[in-house]
C-alpha positions as CSV (number, residue, x, y, z in Angstrom):
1,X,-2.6,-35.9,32.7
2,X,1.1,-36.5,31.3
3,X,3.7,-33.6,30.9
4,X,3.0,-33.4,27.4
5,X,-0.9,-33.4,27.7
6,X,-0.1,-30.9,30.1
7,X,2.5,-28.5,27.9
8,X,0.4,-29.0,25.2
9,X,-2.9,-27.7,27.4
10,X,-0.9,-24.6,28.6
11,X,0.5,-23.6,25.0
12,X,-3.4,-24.1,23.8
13,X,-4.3,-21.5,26.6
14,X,-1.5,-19.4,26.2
15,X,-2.5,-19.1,22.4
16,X,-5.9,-18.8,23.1
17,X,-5.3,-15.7,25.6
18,X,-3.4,-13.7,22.9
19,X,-5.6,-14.2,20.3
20,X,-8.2,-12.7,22.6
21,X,-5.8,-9.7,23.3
22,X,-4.9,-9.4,19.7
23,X,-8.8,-8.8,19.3
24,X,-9.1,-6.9,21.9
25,X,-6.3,-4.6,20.6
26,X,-8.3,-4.6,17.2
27,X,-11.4,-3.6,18.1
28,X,-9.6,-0.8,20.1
29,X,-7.6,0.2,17.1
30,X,-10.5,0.6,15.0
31,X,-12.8,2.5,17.3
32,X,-9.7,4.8,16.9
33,X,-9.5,4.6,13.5
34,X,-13.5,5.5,13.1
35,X,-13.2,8.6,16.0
36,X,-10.0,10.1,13.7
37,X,-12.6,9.3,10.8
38,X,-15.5,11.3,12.3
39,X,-13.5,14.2,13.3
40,X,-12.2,14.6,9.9
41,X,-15.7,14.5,8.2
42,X,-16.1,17.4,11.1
43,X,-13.1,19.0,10.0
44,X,-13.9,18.8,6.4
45,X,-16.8,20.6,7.0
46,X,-15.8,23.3,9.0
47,X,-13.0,24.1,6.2
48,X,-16.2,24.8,3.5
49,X,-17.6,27.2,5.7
50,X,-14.2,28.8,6.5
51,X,-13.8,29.2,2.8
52,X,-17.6,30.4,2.7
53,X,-16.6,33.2,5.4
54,X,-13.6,34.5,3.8
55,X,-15.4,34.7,0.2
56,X,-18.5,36.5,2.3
57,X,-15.9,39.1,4.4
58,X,-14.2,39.9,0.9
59,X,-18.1,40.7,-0.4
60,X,-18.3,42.6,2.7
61,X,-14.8,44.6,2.7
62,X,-15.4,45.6,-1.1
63,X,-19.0,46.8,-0.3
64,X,-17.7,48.7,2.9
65,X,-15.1,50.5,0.4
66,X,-17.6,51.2,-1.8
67,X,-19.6,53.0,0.7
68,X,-16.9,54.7,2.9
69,X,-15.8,56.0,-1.5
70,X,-19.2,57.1,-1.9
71,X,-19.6,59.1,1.4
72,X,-16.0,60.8,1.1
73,X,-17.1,62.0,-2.2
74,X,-20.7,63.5,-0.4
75,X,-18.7,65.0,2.1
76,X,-16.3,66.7,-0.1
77,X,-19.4,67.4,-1.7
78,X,-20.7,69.6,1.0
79,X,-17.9,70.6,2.3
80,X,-17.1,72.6,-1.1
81,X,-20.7,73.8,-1.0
């Protein structure tokens, strides 16, 4: 094997090897790229029901005024009885 054959053998490998890391370093990148991707589906979800909440606890705090209004008025009701 000649110098050249042997240069030319070595850059060959050398090219060989980094395409393999470069792979590598792809199919790393996008199993990243899907786990950022599933935890924003999560994320997208648990923001609906946050909204769903907040519209249920504003229900809730105008009912529980409602009720507190009505039982002030019965006790000043009875109280003037």
């Amino acid at each position: 094997m000649t110098a050249t054959q042997r240069y030319a053998a070595a850059a060959a490998a050398a090219v060989t090897i980094q395409v393999i890391a470069g792979l590598l370093w792809a199919g790393a990148a996008a199993q990243r790229l899907q786990t950022l991707e599933a935890r924003l589906d999560r994320l997208s979800a648990l923001e609906v029901q946050a909204a769903r909440l907040e519209e249920q606890s504003t229900s809730l705090r105008t009912a529980l005024a409602r009720i507190e209004g009505k039982l002030d008025r019965v006790l000043t009701e009875e109280a003037q009885q």
